[in-house]
C-alpha positions as CSV (number, residue, x, y, z in Angstrom):
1,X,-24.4,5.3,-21.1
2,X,-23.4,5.0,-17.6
3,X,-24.9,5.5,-14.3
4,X,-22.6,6.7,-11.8
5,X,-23.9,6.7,-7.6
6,X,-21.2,9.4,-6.1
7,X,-20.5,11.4,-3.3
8,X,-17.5,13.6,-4.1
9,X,-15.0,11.4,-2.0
10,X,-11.3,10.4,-3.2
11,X,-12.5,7.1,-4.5
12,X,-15.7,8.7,-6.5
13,X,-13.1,11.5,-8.0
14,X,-11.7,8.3,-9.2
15,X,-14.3,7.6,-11.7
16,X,-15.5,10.4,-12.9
17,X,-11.7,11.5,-13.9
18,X,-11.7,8.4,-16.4
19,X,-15.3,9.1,-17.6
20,X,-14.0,12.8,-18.8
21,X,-11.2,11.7,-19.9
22,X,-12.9,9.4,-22.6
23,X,-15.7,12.0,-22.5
24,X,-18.5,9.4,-21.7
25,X,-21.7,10.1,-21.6
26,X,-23.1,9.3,-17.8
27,X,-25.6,10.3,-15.7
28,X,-24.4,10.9,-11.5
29,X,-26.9,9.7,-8.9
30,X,-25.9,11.9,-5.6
31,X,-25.1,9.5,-2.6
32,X,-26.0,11.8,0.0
33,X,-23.3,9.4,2.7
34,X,-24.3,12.1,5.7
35,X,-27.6,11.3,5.0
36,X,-27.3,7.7,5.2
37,X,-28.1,7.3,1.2
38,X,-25.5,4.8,1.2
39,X,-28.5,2.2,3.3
40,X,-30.9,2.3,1.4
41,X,-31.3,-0.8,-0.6
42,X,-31.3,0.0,-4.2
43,X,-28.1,1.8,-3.2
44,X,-26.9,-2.0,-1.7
45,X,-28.4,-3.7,-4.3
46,X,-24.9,-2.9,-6.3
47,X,-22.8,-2.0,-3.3
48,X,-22.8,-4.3,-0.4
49,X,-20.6,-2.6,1.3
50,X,-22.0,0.8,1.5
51,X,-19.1,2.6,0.0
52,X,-18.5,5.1,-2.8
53,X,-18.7,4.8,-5.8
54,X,-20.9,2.2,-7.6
55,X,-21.4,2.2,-11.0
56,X,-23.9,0.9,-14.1
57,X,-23.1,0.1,-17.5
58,X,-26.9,0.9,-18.9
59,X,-25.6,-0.4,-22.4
60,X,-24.2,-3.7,-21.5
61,X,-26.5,-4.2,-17.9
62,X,-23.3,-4.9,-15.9
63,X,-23.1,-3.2,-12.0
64,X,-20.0,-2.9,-9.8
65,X,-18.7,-1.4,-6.8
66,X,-14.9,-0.8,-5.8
67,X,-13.3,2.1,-7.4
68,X,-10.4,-0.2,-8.6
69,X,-12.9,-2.3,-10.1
70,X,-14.7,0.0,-12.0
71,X,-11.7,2.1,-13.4
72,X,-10.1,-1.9,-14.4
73,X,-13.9,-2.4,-15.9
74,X,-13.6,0.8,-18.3
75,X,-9.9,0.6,-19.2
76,X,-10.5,-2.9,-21.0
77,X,-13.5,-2.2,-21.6
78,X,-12.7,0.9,-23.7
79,X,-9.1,0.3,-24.4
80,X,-7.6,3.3,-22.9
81,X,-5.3,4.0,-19.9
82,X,-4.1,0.8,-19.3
83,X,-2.0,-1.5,-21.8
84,X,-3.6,-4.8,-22.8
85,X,-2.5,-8.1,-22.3
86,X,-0.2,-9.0,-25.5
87,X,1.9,-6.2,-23.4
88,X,2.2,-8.3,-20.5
89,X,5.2,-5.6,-18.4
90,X,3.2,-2.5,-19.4
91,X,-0.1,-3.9,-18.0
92,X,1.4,-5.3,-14.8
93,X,3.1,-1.8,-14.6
94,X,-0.4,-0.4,-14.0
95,X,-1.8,-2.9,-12.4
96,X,0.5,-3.1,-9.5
97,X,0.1,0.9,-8.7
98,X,-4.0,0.4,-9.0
99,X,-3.9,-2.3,-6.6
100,X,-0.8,-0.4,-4.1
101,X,-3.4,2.3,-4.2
102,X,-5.9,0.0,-3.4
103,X,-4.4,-1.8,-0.8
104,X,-2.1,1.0,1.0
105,X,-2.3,4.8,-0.1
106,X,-5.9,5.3,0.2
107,X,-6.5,2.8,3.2
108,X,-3.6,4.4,5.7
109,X,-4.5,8.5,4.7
110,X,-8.4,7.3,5.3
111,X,-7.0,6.6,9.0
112,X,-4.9,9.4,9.3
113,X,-7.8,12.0,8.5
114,X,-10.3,10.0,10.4
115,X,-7.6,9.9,13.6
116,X,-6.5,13.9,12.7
117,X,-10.0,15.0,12.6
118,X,-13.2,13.1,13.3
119,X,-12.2,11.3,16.1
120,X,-13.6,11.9,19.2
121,X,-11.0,11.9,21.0
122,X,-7.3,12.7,20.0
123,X,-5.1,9.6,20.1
124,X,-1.2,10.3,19.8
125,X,-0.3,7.4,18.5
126,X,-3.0,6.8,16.5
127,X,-2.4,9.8,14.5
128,X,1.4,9.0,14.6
129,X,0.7,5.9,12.9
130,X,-1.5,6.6,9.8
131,X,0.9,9.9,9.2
132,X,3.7,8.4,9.2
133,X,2.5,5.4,6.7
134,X,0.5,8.0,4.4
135,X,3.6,10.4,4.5
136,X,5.9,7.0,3.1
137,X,3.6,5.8,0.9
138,X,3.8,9.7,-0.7
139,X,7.7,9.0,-0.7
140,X,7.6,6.0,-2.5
141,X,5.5,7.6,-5.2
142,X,7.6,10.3,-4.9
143,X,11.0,8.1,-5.8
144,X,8.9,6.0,-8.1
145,X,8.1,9.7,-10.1
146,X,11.9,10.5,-10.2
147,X,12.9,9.0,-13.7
148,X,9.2,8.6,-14.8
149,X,6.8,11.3,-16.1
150,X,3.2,9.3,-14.4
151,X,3.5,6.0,-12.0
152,X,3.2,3.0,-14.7
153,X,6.0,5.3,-17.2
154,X,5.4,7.6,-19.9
155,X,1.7,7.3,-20.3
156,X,-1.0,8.2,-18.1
157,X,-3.3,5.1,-16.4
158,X,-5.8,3.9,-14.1
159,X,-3.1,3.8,-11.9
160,X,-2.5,7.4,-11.5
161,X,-6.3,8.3,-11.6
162,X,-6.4,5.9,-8.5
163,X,-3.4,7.8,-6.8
164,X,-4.3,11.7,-7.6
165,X,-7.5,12.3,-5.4
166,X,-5.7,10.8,-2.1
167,X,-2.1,12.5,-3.1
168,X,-4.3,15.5,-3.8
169,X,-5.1,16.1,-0.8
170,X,-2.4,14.3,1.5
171,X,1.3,15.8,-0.2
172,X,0.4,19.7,1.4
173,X,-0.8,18.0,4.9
174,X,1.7,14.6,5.5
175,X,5.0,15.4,3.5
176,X,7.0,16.8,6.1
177,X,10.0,16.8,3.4
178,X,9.9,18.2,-0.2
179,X,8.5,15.5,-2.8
180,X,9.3,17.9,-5.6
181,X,8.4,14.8,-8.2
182,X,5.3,14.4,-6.7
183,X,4.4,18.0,-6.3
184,X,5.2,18.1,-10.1
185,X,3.4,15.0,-10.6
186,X,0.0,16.6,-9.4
187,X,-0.1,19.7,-10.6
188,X,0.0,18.0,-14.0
189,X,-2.7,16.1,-13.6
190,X,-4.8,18.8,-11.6
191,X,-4.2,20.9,-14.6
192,X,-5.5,18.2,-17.4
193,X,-8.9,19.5,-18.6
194,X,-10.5,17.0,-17.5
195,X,-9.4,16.6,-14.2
196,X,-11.1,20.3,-14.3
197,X,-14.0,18.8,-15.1
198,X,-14.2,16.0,-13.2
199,X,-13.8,17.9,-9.8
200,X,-16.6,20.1,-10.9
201,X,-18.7,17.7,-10.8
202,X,-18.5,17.6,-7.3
203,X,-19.4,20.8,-6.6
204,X,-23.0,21.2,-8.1
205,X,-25.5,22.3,-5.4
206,X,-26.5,18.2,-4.7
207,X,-23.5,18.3,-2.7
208,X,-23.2,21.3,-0.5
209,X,-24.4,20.1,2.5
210,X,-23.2,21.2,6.3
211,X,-20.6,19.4,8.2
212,X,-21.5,16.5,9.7
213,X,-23.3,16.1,12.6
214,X,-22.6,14.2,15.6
215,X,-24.9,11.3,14.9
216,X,-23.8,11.8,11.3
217,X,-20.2,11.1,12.2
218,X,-21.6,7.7,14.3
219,X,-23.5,6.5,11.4
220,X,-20.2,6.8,9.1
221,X,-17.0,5.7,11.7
222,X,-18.8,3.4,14.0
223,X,-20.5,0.4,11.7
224,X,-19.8,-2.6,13.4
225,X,-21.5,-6.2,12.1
226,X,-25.0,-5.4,13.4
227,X,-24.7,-1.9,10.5
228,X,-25.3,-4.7,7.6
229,X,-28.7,-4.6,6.5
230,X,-29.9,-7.9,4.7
């Protein structure tokens, strides 16, 4: 049994795809990050760093944070979606896509929808920026998904559960070109049946809330050193 603290962001689509997959059982705790769930301490107790998601393992008493982590954490843990170590090309093939997603894909789109919409005041080349690296990192998938039917080959991974959420919603909005091997790439994962479910998750009535407010938007784009609570 797992417990999973979520907000229905990119990174906690992330876990709940792999948790239907395997059809887990697991319970969600609502992260209300508007609210300012994400301070209070039993919430920091697992995640320091006041982020989405955090996950417990009830049966085994471990807790993590980091998306990457956690979807690493249930693919050896359960032997699924990622190869094991006796295949030593076919794991680094998903490893090195969990961790580009990790590092790069998610990271640059974050800034380009936080400079394209929420901050307070447009900045040319901020914007310019982030698109631009989002929109290449969407290329690179896109080449990578040329001879390939998912990013680490011919079976689906972490690696892609990492990717979809952000490529989800940044291939209609950044590719400026056609990425006809991504496009194909998400619609086939958009369509699995648990993809279906793991998106629904998101929207049960714990998460319709308004748009943010002002002081909302402060609390979640303007943490400095002095926002760490110890």
């Amino acid at each position: 049994m797992y417990r999973l603290h979520y907000w229905p962001t990119p990174n906690g689509h992330k876990v709940t795809l792999f948790l239907e997959e395997m059809g887990l059982p697991y319970e969600i705790v609502p992260v209300n990050i508007r609210a300012g769930d994400q301070f209070r301490p039993e919430f920091l107790a697992i995640a320091p760093n006041n982020r989405m998601p955090a996950l417990e393992d009830l049966a085994d008493g471990v807790h993590l944070f980091e998306s990457g982590a956690i979807l690493l954490y249930l693919a050896d843990k359960h032997g699924a979606f990622i190869a094991p170590a006796s295949q030593a090309q076919k794991r680094a093939e998903v490893l090195q896509w969990l961790f580009w997603q990790m590092a790069g894909l998610g990271p640059m789109m974050g800034q380009a929808n936080h400079f394209r919409n929420y901050a307070p005041e447009k900045i040319p080349y901020g914007i310019e920026r982030y698109s631009n690296e989002s929109a290449r990192l969407l290329a690179v998938m896109d080449k990578r998904l040329a001879d390939r039917e998912f990013l680490a080959g011919a079976d689906y991974s972490i690696a892609d559960m990492a990717a979809f959420p952000w490529a989800k919603l940044g291939a209609p909005l950044l590719a400026d070109t056609p990425m006809p091997n991504l496009q194909r790439w998400v619609k086939a994962i958009a369509e699995r049946p648990a993809t279906v479910r793991a998106y629904a998750v998101g929207d049960g009535p714990a998460f319709k809330v308004p748009e943010p407010t002002e002081a909302q938007k402060q609390m979640l784009f303007q943490q400095g050193a002095a926002t760490v609570r110890r």
